[in-house]
KEKE-3310 file (N, C-alpha, C; in steps of 0.2 Angstrom, whole numbers, plus 5000, padded with zeros to 4 digits):
npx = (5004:5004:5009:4999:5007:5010:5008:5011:5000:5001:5005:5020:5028:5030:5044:5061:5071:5067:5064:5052:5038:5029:5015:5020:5034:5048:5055:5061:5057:5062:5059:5050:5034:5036:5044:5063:5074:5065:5071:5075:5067:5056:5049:5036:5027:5025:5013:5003:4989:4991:4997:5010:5020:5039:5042:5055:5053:5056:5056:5047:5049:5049:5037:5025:5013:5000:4990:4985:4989:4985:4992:5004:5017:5027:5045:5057:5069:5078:5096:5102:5120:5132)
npy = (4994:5010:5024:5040:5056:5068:5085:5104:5116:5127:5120:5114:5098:5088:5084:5074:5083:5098:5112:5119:5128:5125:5128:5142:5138:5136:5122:5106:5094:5078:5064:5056:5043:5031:5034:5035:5035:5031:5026:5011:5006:5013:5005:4999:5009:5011:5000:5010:5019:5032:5046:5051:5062:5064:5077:5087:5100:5114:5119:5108:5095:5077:5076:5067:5071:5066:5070:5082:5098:5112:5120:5117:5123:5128:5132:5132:5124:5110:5109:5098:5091:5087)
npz = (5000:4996:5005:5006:4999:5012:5012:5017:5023:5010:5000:4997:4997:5011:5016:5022:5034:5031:5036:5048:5056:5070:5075:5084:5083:5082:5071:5063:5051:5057:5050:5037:5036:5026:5018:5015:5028:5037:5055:5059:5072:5073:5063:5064:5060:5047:5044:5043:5033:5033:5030:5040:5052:5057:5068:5075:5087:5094:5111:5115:5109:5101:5092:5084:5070:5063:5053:5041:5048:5054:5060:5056:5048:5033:5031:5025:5012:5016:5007:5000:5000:4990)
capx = (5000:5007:5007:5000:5013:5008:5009:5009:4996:5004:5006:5025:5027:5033:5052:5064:5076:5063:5064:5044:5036:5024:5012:5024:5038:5054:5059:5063:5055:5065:5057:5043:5034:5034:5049:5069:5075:5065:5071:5072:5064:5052:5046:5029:5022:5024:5010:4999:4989:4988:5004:5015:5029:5041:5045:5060:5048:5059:5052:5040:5055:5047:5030:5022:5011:4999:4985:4986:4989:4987:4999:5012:5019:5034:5048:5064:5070:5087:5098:5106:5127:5136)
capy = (5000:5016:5033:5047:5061:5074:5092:5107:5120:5131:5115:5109:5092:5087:5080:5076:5092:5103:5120:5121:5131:5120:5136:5148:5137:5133:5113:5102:5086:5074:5058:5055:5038:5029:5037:5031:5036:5031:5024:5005:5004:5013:5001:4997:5013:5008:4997:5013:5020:5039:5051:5051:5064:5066:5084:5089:5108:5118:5120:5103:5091:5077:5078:5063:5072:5061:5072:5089:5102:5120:5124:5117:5127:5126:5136:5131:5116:5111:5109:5092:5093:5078)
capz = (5000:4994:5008:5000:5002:5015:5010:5020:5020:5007:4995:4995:5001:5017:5016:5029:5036:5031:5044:5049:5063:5074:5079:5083:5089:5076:5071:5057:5050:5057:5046:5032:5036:5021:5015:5015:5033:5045:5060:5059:5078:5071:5056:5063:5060:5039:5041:5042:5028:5033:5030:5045:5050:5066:5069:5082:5089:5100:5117:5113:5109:5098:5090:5080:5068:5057:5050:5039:5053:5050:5064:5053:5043:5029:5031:5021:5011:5017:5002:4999:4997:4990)
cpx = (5004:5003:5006:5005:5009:5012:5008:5003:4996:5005:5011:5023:5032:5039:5057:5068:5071:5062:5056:5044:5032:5019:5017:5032:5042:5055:5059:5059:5061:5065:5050:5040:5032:5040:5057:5070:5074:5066:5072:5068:5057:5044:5039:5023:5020:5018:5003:4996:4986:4996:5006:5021:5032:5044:5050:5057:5052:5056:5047:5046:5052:5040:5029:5018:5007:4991:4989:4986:4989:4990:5005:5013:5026:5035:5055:5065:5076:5090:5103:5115:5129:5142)
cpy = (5006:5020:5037:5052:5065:5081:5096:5111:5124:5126:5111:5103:5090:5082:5081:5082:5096:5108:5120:5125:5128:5125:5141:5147:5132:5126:5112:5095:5079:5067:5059:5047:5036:5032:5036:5038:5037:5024:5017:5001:5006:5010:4997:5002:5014:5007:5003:5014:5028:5040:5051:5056:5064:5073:5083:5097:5110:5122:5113:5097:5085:5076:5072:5065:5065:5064:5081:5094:5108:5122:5124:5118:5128:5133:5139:5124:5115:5108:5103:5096:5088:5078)
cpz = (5000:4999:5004:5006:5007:5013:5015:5018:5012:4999:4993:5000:5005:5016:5022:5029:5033:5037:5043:5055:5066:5080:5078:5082:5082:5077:5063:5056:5049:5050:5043:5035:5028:5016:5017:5023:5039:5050:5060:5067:5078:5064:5058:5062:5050:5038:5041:5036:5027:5034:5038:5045:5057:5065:5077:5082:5095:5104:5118:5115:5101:5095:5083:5076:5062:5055:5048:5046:5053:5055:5059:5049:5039:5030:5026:5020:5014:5010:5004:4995:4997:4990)
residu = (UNK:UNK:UNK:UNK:UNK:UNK:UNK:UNK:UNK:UNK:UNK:UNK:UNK:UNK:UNK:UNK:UNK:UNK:UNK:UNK:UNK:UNK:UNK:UNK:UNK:UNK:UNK:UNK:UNK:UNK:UNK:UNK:UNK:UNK:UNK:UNK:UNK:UNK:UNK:UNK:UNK:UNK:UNK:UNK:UNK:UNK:UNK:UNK:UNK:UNK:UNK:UNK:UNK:UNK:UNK:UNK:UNK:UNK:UNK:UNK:UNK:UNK:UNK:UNK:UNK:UNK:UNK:UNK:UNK:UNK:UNK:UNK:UNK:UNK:UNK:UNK:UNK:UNK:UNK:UNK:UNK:UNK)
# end
């Protein structure tokens, strides 16, 4: 069973190291479920069939998100360096 992608409000689609805000409060997308690296302790949350993300939220710490949130909000892609 294929995850559909989660997107933010705005329209890009949610990938990990993405800078977001969580209401007011700065973090990154630690991990996408359903997308190369997550966690292998975390390999039983796969079987789901709704978008999954892990945010790291400073001030919160981390925050398992699994529905569109209008708190959360894109702010910067990180740019891949090889």
């Amino acid at each position: 069973m294929r995850i559909m992608a989660l997107c933010y409000q705005s329209g890009e689609e949610v990938l990990p190291g993405d800078r977001i805000n969580f209401g007011k409060m700065p973090g990154y997308v630690v991990f996408v479920v359903g997308r190369e690296g997550v966690p292998s302790d975390w390999i039983f949350l796969e079987g789901k069939d709704q978008p999954r993300i892990m945010l790291d939220v400073e001030g919160i710490g981390y925050v398992l998100d699994d529905q569109d949130d209008e708190d959360l909000t894109f702010v910067s892609r990180r740019i891949k360096t090889e």
